[in-house]
C-alpha positions as CSV (number, residue, x, y, z in Angstrom):
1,X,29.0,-7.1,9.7
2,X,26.5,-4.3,8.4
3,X,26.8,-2.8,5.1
4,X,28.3,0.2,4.8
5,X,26.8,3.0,2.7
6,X,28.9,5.8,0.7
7,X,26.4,8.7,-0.8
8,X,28.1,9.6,-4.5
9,X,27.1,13.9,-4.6
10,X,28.2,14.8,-8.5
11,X,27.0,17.9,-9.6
12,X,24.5,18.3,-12.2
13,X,23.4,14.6,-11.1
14,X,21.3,12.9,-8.6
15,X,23.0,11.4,-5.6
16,X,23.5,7.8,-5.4
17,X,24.1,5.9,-3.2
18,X,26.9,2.2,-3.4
19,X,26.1,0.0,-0.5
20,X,29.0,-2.7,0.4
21,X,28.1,-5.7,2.2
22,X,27.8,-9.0,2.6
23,X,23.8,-9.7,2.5
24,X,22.6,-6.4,0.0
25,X,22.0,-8.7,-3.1
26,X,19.2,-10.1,-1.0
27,X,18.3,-6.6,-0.9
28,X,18.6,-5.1,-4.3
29,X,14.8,-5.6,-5.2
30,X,13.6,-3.9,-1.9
31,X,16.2,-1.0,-2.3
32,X,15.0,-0.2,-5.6
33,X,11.7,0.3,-4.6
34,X,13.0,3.2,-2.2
35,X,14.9,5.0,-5.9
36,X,13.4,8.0,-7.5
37,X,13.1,6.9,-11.4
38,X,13.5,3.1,-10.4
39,X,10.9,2.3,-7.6
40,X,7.9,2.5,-10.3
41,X,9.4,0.7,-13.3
42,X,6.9,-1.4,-15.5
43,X,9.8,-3.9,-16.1
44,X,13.6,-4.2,-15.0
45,X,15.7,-6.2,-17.5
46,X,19.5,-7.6,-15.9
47,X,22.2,-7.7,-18.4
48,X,24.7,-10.3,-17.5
49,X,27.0,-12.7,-18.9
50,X,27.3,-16.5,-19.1
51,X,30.0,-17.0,-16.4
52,X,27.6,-14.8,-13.6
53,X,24.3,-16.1,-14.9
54,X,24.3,-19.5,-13.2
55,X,25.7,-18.1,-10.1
56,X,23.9,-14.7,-9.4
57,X,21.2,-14.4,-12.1
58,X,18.2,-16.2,-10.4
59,X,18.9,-14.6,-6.8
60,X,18.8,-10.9,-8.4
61,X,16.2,-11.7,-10.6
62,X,14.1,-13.0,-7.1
63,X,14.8,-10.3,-5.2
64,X,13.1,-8.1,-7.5
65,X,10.2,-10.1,-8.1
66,X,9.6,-10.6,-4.6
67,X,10.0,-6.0,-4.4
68,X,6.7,-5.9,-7.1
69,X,8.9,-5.8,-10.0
70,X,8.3,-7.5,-13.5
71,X,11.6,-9.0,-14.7
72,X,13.5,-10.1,-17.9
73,X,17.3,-10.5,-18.8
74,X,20.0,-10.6,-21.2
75,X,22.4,-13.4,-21.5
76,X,26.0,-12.4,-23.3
77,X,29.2,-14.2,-23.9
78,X,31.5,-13.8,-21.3
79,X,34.8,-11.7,-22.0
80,X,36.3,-8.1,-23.7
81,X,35.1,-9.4,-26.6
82,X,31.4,-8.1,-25.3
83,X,32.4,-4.9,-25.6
84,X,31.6,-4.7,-28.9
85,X,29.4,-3.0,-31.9
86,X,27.9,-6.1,-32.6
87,X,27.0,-7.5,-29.0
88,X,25.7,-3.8,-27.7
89,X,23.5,-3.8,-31.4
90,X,22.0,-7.3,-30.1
91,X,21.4,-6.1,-26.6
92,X,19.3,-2.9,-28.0
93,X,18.0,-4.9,-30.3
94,X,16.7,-7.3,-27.3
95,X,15.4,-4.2,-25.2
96,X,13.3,-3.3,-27.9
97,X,11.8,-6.9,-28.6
98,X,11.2,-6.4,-24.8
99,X,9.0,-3.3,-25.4
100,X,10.9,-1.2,-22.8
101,X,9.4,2.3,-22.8
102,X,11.6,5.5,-21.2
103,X,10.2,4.5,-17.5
104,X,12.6,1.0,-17.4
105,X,15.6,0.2,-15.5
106,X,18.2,-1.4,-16.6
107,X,20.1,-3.9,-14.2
108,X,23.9,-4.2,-14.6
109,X,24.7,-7.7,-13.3
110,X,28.5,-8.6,-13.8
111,X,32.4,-7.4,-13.7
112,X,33.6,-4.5,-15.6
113,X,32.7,-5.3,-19.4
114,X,28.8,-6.6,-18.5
115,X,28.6,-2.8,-16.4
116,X,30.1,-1.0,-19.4
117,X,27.8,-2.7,-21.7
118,X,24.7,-2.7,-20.0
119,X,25.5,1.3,-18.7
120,X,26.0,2.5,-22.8
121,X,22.9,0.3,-23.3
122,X,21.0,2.1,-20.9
123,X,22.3,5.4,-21.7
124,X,21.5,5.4,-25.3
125,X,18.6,3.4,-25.5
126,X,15.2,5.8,-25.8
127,X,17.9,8.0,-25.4
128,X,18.8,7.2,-22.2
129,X,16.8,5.1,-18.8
130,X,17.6,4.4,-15.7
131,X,20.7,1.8,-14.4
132,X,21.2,0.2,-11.4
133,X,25.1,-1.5,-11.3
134,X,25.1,-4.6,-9.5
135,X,29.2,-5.2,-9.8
136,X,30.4,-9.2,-8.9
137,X,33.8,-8.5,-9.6
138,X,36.4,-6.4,-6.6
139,X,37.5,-4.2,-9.6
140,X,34.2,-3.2,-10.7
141,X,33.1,-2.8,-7.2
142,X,36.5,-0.6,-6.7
143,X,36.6,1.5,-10.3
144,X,33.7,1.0,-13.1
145,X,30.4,0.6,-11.6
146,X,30.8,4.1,-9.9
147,X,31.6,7.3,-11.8
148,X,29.4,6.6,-14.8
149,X,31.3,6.1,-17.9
150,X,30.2,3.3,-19.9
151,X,31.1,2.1,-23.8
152,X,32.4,-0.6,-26.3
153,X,35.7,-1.0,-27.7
154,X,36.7,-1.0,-31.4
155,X,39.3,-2.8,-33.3
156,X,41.2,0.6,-32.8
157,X,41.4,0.3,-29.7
158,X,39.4,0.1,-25.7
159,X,36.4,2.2,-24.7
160,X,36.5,4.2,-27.7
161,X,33.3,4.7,-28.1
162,X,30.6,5.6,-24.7
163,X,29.1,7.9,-23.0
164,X,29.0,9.4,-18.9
165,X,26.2,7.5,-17.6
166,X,25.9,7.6,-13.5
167,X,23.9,4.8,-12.2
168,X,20.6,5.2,-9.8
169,X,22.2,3.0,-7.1
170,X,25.4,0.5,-6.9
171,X,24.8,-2.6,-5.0
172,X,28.4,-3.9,-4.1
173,X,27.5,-7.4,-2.5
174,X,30.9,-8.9,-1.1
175,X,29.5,-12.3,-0.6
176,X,29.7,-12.8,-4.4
177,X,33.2,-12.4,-4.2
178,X,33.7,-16.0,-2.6
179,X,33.9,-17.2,-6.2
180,X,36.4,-14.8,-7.7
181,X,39.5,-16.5,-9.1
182,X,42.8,-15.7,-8.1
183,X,43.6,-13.5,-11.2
184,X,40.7,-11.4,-11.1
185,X,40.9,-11.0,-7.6
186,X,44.6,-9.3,-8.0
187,X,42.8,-7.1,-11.1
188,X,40.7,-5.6,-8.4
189,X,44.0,-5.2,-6.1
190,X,45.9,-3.4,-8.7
191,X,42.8,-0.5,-8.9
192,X,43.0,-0.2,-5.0
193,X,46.6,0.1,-5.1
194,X,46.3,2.9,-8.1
195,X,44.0,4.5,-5.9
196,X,45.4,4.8,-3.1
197,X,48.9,5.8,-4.7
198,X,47.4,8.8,-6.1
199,X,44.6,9.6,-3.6
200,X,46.8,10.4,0.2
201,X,49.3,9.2,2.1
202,X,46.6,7.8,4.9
203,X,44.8,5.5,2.4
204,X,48.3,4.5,0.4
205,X,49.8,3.6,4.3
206,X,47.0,2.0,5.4
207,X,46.5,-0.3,2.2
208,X,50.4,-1.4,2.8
209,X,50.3,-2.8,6.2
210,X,46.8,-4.6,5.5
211,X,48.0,-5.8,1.7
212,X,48.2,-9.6,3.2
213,X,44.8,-9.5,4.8
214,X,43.5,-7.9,1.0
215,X,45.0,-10.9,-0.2
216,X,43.8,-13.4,2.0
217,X,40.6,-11.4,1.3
218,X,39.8,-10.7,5.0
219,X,36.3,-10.3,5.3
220,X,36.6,-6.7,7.1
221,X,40.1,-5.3,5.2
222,X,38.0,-5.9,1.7
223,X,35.0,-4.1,3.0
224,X,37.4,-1.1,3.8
225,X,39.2,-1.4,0.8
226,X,36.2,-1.3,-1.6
227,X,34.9,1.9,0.3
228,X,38.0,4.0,1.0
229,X,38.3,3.1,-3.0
230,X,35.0,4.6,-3.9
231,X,35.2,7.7,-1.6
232,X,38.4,8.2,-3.6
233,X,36.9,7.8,-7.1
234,X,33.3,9.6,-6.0
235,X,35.4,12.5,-4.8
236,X,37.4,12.9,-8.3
237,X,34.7,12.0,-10.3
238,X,32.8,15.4,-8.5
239,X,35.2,17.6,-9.8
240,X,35.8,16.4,-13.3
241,X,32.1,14.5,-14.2
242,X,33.0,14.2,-18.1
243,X,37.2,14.3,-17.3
244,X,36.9,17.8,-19.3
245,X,38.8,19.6,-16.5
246,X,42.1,16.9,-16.4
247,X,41.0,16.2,-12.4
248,X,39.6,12.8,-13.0
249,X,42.5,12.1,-15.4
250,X,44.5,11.0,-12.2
251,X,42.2,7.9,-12.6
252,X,44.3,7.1,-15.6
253,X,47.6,6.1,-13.5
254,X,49.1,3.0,-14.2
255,X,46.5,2.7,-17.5
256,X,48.5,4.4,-20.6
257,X,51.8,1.7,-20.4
258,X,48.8,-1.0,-19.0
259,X,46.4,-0.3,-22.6
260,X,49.2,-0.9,-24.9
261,X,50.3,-3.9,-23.0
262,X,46.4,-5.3,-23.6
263,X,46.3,-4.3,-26.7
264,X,49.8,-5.9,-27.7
265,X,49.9,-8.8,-26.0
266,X,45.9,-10.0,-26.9
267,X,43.5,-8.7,-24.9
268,X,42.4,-11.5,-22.3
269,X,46.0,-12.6,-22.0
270,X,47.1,-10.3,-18.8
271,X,44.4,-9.5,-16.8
272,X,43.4,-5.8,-16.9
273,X,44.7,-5.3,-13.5
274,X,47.7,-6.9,-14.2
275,X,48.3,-4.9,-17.5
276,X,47.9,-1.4,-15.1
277,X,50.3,-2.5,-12.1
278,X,52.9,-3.4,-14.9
279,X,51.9,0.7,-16.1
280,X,52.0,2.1,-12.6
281,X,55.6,0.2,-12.0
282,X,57.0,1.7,-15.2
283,X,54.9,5.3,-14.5
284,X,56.8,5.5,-11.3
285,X,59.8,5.0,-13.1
286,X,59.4,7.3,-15.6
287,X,58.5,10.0,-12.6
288,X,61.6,9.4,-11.5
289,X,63.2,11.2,-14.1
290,X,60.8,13.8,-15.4
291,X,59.1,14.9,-11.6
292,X,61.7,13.8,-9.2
293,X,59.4,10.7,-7.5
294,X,61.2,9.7,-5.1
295,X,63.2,6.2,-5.2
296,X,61.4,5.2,-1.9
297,X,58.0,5.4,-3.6
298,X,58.5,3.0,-6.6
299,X,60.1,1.0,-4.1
300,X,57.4,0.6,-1.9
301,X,55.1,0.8,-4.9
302,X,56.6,-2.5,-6.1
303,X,56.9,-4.4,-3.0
304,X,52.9,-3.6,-2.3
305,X,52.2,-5.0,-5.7
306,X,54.0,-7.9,-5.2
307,X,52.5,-8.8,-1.6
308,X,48.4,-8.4,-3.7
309,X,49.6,-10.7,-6.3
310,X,50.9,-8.6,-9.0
311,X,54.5,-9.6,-9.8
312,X,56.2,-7.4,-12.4
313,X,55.3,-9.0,-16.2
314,X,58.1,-11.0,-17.7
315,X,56.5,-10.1,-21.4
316,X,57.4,-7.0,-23.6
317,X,57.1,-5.8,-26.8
318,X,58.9,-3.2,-29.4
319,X,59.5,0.0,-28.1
320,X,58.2,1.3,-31.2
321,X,54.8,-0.7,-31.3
322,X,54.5,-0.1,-27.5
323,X,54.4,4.3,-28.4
324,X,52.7,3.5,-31.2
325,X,49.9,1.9,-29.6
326,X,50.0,4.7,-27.0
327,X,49.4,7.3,-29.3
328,X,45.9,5.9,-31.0
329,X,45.1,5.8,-27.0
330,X,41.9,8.0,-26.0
331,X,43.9,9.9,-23.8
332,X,46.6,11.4,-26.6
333,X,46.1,14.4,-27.5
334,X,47.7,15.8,-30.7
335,X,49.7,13.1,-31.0
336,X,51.4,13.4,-28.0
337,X,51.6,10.3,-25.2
338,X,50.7,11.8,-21.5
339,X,51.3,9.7,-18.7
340,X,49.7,10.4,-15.1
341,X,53.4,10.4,-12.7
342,X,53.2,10.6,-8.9
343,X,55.5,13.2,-7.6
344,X,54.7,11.6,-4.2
345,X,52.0,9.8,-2.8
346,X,48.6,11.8,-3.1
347,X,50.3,13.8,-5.5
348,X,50.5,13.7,-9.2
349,X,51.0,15.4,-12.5
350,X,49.9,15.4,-16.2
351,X,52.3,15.1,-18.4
352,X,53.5,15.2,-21.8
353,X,56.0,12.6,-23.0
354,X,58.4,13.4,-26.2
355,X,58.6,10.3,-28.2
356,X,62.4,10.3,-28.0
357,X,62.1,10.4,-24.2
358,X,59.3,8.3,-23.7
359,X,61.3,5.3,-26.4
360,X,64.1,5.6,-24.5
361,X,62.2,4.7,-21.2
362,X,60.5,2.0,-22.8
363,X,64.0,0.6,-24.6
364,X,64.8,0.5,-20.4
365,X,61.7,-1.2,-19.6
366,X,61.8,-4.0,-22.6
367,X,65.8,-4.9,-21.6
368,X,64.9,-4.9,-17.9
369,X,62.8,-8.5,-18.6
């Protein structure tokens, strides 16, 4: 089937455009040549890690060579633990042994934690050159290689530290998702779901009646999924670029219960996917009491996350560890916890959580397992 193209306008920024498709790694070194800022690059360097690099490195790395371009790349250790001072230090430290000048690109060749890296690497080296986001993984394809923020975590805590980067161009190749396991396939489910929750009833309908072919990772139904997901997040991100107008903080559903669980429970040990479906089940919940979502929707909500893969966690921790972890969040303010709740489908509210409310919710949640 042909690759589908969705144009990312954010304004302030050049457009960019995230082609989805079966055969557009082939074609990542000839699209380049067609990008303002990229097309004329003395040398492209492609961050990845150790679990893509014998799958995906040399074929990326070809395709540019055979498009004119001269080509290096970074090798890091697979895993969060990437995201870190000390891996982003070597990776700057490796694009200046390189002798990258201003006029470089920057080739983001991974899942979510290589694209974060390699985007704050691009973004702050010289002061900032050009990235191209090459996601292998659904969820990066579906939430962090499009919008543009990039970063490292800190022992504090995730993506403390980073900066609003948009790429030059997204190449979302769904052949590469043949080798996906199981668990990171359902991460990628659980953004879709989130999006489509909060984005319209159309989108949230539609995704329930093809959730087994998403599963079964139907070659068309993903294609669909991946776009109507980035139409969603390029249309929020338009309104709220650096999330200072609390528009694109509907991208946070799901992700305030979902942090504390990573963080508590050892990141690595729950897939981030799975940590935010366990947040959007007890967000629901919690909207149940504080803005009246209705019954039906956590209802539904739960049955569609069961049918991608995403069956409610049977871990917990202390209520008081679980706020406590909440409130060193990036997303507190004042030390206040705010969760994103759905009043309904494709429509949702910020809100503000007292701790004596929000403990008493998660004293429900921890005897519920």
């Amino acid at each position: 089937m042909p690759a589908t193209k969705v144009v990312v306008n954010i304004p302030g920024e050049s457009p960019y455009d995230v082609r989805i498709g079966a055969d557009v790694l082939d074609g990542l070194g000839a699209y380049c040549k067609r990008l303002a800022g990229v097309a004329s690059a003395p040398r492209m360097v492609v961050v990845t890690d150790s679990n893509v690099a014998p799958l995906y490195l040399e074929r990326a790395k070809d395709s540019l060579r055979t498009a004119g371009f001269r080509v290096s790349d970074i090798v890091v250790p697979a895993g969060e633990e990437s995201k870190s001072l000390s891996v982003i230090g070597e990776v700057w430290e490796a694009l200046g042994a390189l002798g990258l000048t201003r006029d470089c690109c920057v080739v983001a060749l991974g899942g979510g934690v290589v694209g974060d890296l390699a985007g704050f690497a691009a973004s702050t080296y010289m002061r900032g050159i050009a990235v191209v986001q090459v996601p292998t993984t659904l969820l990066a394809m579906v939430d962090s290689s499009v919008g543009g923020k990039t970063g490292v975590n800190l022992s504090a805590g995730k993506n403390l530290v980073g900066t609003f980067k948009q790429p030059a161009y997204v190449c979302a190749s769904t052949a590469v998702l043949s080798t996906l396991p199981a668990r990171e396939w359902a991460c990628g489910c659980a953004e879709i779901a989130k999006s489509s929750v909060i984005d319209s009833d159309e989108f949230f309908f539609w995704l329930v009646e093809h959730a087994p072919e998403l599963a079964a990772r139907e070659e068309s139904v993903v294609a669909q999924a991946i776009a109507r997901s980035v139409v969603f997040k390029a249309n929020v991100v338009a309104e709220d670029k650096t999330e200072s107008r609390g528009v694109r903080e509907c991208l946070n559903y799901g992700h305030t219960l979902g942090h504390a669980v990573e963080k508590l429970s050892g990141y690595g040990v729950f897939s981030h996917g799975a940590a935010v479906a366990e947040g959007m089940r007890f967000a629901a919940r919690l909207g149940e009491a504080l803005v009246g979502t209705p019954h039906e929707l956590t209802q539904a909500q739960d049955e569609l996350l069961d049918t991608l893969g995403l069956p409610a966690l049977a871990w917990s921790a202390a209520p008081e560890d679980m706020l406590d972890a909440m409130k060193r969040d990036k997303k507190a303010r004042a030390g206040v916890v705010r969760f994103v709740l759905p009043r309904d489908v494709g429509a949702w509210e910020l809100v503000n959580v007292p701790d004596d409310v929000l403990l008493e919710h998660l004293r429900a949640w921890k005897a519920g397992k």
